[in-house]
N, C-alpha and C positions, 0 to 999 in steps of 0.2 A: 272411085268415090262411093260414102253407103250408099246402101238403099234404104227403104222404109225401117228395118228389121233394126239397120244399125247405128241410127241416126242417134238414138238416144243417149245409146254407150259412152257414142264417140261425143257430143256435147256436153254432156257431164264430167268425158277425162278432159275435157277441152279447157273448161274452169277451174282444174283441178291444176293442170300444167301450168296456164298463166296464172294464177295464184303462186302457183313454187318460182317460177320464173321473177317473176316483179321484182321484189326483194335482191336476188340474184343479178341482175340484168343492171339493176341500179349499186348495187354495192359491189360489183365488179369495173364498171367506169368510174365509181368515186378511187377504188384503189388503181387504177392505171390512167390516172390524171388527167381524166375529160369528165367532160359534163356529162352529169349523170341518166341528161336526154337521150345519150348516144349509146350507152346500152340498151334500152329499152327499143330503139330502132333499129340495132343489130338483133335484138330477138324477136319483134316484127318481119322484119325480113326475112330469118329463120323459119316462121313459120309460111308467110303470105309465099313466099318464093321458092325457100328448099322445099318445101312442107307439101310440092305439088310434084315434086318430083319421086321417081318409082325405085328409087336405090335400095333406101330401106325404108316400109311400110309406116313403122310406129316409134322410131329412135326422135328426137327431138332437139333443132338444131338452135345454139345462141352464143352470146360472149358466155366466155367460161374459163375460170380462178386460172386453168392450166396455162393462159394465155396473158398472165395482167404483167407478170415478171416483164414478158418480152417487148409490150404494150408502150407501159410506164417510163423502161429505160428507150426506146422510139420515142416516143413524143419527148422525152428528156431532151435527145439527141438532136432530132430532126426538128423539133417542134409540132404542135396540132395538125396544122393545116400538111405537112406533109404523112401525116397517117392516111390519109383517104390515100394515095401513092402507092403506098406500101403494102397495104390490104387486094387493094385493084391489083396490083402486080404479083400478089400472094393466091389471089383467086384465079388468074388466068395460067399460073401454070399448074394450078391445081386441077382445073378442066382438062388442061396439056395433059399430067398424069394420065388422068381418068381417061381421056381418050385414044392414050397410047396403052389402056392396060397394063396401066402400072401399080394398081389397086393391091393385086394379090401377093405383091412384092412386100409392103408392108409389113405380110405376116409372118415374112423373116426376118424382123427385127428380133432382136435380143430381148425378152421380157426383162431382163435382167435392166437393162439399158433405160426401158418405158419407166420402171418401177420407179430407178433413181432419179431420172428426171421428173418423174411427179413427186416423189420427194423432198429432191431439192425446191421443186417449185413453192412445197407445201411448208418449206423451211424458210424460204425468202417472205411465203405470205404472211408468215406467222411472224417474223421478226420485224415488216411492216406493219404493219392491223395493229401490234402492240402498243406503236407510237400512235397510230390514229384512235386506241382504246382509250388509251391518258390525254388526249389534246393536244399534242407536244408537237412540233414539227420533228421530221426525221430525217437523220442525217443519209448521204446520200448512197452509201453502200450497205451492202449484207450487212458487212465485216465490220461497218464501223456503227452500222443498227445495233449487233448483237453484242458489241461495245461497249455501249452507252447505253444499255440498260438498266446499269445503276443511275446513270443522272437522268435518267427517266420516272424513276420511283422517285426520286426528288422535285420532280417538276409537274409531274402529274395533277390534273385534274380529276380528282377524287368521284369528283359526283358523277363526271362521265364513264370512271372505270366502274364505277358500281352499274349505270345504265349498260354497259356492255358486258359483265361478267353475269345481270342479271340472264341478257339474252344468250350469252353461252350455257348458263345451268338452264333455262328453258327449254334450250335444243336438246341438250341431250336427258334430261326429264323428255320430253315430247316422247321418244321410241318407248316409252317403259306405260306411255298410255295406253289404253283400249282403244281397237280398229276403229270402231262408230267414229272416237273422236278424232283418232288420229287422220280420217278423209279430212281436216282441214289443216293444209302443209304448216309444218311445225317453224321453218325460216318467217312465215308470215304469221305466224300467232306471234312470235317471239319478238319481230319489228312492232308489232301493233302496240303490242304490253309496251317497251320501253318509249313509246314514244307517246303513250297515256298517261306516263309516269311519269316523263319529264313535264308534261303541260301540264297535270294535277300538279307536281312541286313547283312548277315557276322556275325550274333550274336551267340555269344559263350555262349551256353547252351547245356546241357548233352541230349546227345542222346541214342538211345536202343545199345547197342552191340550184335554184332552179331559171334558167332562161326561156325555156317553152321548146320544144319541137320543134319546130318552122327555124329560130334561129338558131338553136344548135345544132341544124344541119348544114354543113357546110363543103358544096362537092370542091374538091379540086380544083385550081386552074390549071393551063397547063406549063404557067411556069415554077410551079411545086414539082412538073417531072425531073427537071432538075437534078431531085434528090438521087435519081438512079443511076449516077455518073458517078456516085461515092459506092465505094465496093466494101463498105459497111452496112451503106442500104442495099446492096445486092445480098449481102448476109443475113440482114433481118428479114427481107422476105423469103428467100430461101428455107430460112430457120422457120418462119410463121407458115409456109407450108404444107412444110413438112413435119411439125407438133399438131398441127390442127388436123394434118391428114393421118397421121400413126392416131392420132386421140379419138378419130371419127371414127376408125376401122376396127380401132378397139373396143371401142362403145358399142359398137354392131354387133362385132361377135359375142359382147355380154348381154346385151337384147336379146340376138337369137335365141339366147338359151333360156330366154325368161318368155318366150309362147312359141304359140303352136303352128303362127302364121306363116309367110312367105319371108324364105331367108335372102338375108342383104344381097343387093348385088352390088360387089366393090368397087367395080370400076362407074359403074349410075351413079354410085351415091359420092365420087369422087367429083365427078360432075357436077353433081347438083351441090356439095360444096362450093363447088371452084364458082360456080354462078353467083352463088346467096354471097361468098364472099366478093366477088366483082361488084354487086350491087352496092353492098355495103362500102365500099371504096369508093362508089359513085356519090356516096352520101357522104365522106367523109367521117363512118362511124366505126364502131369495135369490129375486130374480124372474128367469126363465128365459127364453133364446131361443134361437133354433136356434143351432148353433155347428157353424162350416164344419169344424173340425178333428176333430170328434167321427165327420160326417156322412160328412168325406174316409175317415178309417177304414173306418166302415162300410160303404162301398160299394165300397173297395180290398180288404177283407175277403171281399168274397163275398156280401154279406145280397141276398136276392131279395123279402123281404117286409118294410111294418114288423114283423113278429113279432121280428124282430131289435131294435128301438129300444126295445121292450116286458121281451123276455127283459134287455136290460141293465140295465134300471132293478130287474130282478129280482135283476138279480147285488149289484149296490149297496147294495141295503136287504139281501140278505144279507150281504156285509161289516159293515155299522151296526151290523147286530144281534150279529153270531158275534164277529168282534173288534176293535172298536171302540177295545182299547187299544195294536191298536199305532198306530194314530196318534199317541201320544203318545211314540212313539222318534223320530218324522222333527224331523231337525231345520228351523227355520223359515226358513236360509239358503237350504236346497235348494229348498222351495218358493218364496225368494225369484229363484233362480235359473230353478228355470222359467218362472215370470211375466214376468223380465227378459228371457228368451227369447220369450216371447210376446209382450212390449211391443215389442220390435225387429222382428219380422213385420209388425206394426201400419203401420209406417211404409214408407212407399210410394215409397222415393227413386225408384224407377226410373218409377213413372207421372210422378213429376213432373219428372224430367228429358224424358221422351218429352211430354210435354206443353208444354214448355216451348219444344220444337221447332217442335209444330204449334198447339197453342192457349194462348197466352200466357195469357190473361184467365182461362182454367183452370187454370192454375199457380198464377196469381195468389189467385186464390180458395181453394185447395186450403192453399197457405201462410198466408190469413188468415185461414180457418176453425184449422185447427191452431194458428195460438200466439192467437187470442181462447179457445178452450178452452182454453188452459194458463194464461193471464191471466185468466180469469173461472172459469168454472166449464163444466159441458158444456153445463146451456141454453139460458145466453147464448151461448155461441160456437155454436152451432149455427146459434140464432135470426141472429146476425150475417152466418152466411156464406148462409144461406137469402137474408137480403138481399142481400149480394152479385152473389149465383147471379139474384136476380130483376133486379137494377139492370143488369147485365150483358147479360142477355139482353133489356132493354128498349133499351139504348144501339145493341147492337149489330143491332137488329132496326129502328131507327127512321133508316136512310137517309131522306135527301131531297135534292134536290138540281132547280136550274132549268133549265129549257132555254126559249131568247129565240128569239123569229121575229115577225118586222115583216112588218106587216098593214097595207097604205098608210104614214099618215105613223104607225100607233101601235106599239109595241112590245106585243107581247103575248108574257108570261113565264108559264109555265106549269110549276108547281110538282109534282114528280113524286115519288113514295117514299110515307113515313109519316114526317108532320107531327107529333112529338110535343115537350112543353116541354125533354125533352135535349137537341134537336138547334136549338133555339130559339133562341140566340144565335148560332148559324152561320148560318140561315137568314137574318135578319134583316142579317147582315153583308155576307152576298151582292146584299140586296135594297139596300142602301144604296148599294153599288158600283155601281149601274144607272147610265147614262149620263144627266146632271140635263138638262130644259131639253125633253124630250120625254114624253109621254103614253105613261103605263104601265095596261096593264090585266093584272089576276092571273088564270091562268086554273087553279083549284083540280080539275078532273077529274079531273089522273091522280093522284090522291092515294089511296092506299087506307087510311089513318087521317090524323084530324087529330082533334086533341083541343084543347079550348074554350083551353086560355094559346092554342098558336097562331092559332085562329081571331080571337079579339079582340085579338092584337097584328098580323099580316093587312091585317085591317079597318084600323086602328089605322093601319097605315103606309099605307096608301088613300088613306086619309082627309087624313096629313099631306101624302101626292105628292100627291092630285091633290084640294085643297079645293072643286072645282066643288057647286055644289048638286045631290042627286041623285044625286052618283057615290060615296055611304056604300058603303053593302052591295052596291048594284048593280055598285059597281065590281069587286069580288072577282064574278070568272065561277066 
């Protein structure tokens, strides 16, 4: 924790974090269909609880956009009260990881794989947020959002799309400001305008509701465990995870390279995930991960210690408690509007044009994880580009190829690469091409994999060249 030297730093990023956080915290439970109270104590928790742990120093843990997809369609599924279930049982194996060192494992995922799942995610947010921009209720899938967004132009609530496209052009006006101003987070200049806007017009547009703290906490009983006998909810927490834990460790390694300080420890901060998320499951609230945009603050801010990730979650439960009503003035455009700005971030045209230059097959993949997430759910599409990302890298890993040298009157072909069933019917076409009418003998040494289809199709084709008795197996060298 500081000492004297760094108290001040770390106090002023403290303000600066929950300030970016608030906005966030709340417009991420309005879009995964809980009270907007339960954000704001999932990023409490984040801070009073992960925020004391030694994983990583200065990254900063809360609900975050990456996680509303999975959230929304849970609580659809299972109902409210069985989220605190899901989370609780999302956070204890995420400790399990952490404590079996399974942190570093992570950073052999596919970036290819990360990319489109934050894409997709960024493509669902955005085809939601649009209906909550116009007032409109929104029909229940991707596919049938991205629909009906012509009878959405038709039904919209005008006044609200302007209170929301005002705080979209805010946001991104805000980066083109000067530093001085821009220390005050440009999400919460942007809620503040549209929501001074709508009370100077008088304009009747749906706003956040608010129940209080105290009663939109609601832990568990324990007959909501229930839900873990359905091996759908065994899949959504699996899936919440393992996106909150590839997103934390990701987050980290983009921190580290933004200071100077003490780099992540993967398997700590997996832990102190898995805790912050157990808590929040005790409450019945969002499940938390680290979030780059909270984390980028903080460390642009000045914070020198987590004291700072701590102090903010201090500042947050002090809003919850002291004024809890004016949440109830924001209109739910605005926070549609920042979401919709955050779903746009999401998407990663430029990696996949620059990708597309140098590694196709990661384009490739990055595109078809992205719309299997917006066609399915997040994960299935996950699970599908994972496949991808593995088939990929077996195809493109299992070269083989022959090379011929006559040995007296015999041809000896000598099979060289890695022999796997992908590359199976190339080889095989090659070996067929051999010149008929002379003795072929295979010589398998420079092989550095060959797996059993090739080996008994090999043999197989030995066997049909050269039918002598004796020359089965013997014949493959």
């Amino acid at each position: 924790m500081p000492g004297a030297g760094t108290f001040r730093e770390d106090f002023g990023a403290s303000v600066v974090v929950a300030l970016v956080a608030l906005p966030l915290c709340v417009g991420v439970a309005v879009a995964s269909g809980v009270p907007a109270e339960l954000g704001i104590v999932t990023g409490v928790v984040g801070g009073l609880v992960t925020g004391w742990f030694r994983g990583s120093s200065l990254q900063v843990s809360g609900p975050a956009a990456g996680l509303t997809v999975l959230v929304y369609e849970a609580v659809s599924t299972y109902g409210l009260p069985a989220l605190g279930v899901l989370v609780l049982a999302a956070g204890v194996l995420q400790a399990g990881m952490g404590v079996l060192r399974l942190g570093r494992w992570f950073r052999a995922i596919s970036l290819a794989v990360v990319h489109g799942m934050l894409a997709g995610i960024g493509l669902v947010l955005i085809a939601g947020q649009l209906y909550a921009l116009g007032g409109v209720a929104a029909p229940g899938h991707t596919l049938a959002k991205l629909g009906g967004v012509h009878d959405l132009v038709a039904r919209a609530d005008w006044a609200a799309v302007g209170l929301g496209a005002g705080t979209v052009a805010l946001l991104v006006a805000w980066r083109r400001m000067p530093a001085r101003i821009r220390i005050v987070p440009g999400a919460l200049v942007a809620v503040v305008a549209a929501t001074a806007v709508a009370a100077l017009l008088g304009l009747s547009v749906d706003r956040v509701r608010v129940t209080g703290v105290l009663e939109a906490v609601a832990p568990p009983s324990w007959g909501d465990f229930g839900v873990l006998a359905s091996f759908g909810a065994v899949g959504t927490v699996v899936a919440l995870a393992l996106i909150a834990s590839a997103e934390t460790l990701f987050s980290a390694a983009a921190v580290d390279r933004m200071h100077d300080g003490p780099r992540t420890e993967y398997d700590r901060e997996l832990i102190a995930q898995g805790v912050g998320n157990g808590v929040c499951g005790l409450l019945g609230a969002l499940p938390m991960t680290a979030v780059i945009v909270r984390s980028a603050a903080n460390v642009e801010a000045g914070a020198r210690t987590r004291a700072s990730r701590v102090m903010h979650g201090g500042w947050l439960l002090l809003f919850a408690v002291a004024v809890p009503r004016v949440l109830e003035l924001v209109p739910l455009a605005a926070l549609a509007g920042v979401l919709l700005h955050a779903g746009w971030k999401l998407l990663p045209a430029r990696a996949v044009a620059a990708l597309w230059k140098t590694h196709r097959g990661e384009a490739v993949v990055l595109v078809a994880t992205a719309g299997a997430v917006v066609a399915t759910n997040l994960f299935e599409g996950v699970l599908l580009g994972l496949g991808l990302a593995v088939a990929k890298a077996a195809w493109e890993t299992s070269h083989v190829h022959l090379e011929e040298v006559w040995e007296g009157g015999e041809l000896c072909v000598r099979v060289v690469g890695n022999a796997s069933f992908l590359r199976l019917p190339k080889l095989l076409d090659a070996l067929d091409a051999l010149p008929h009418g002379k003795p072929v003998r295979l010589d398998l040494t420079g092989l550095r994999h060959l797996d059993h289809a090739c080996l008994t199709a090999l043999e197989g084709w030995q066997r049909r060249r050269d039918p002598l008795p004796g020359r089965g197996r013997e014949g493959v060298g």
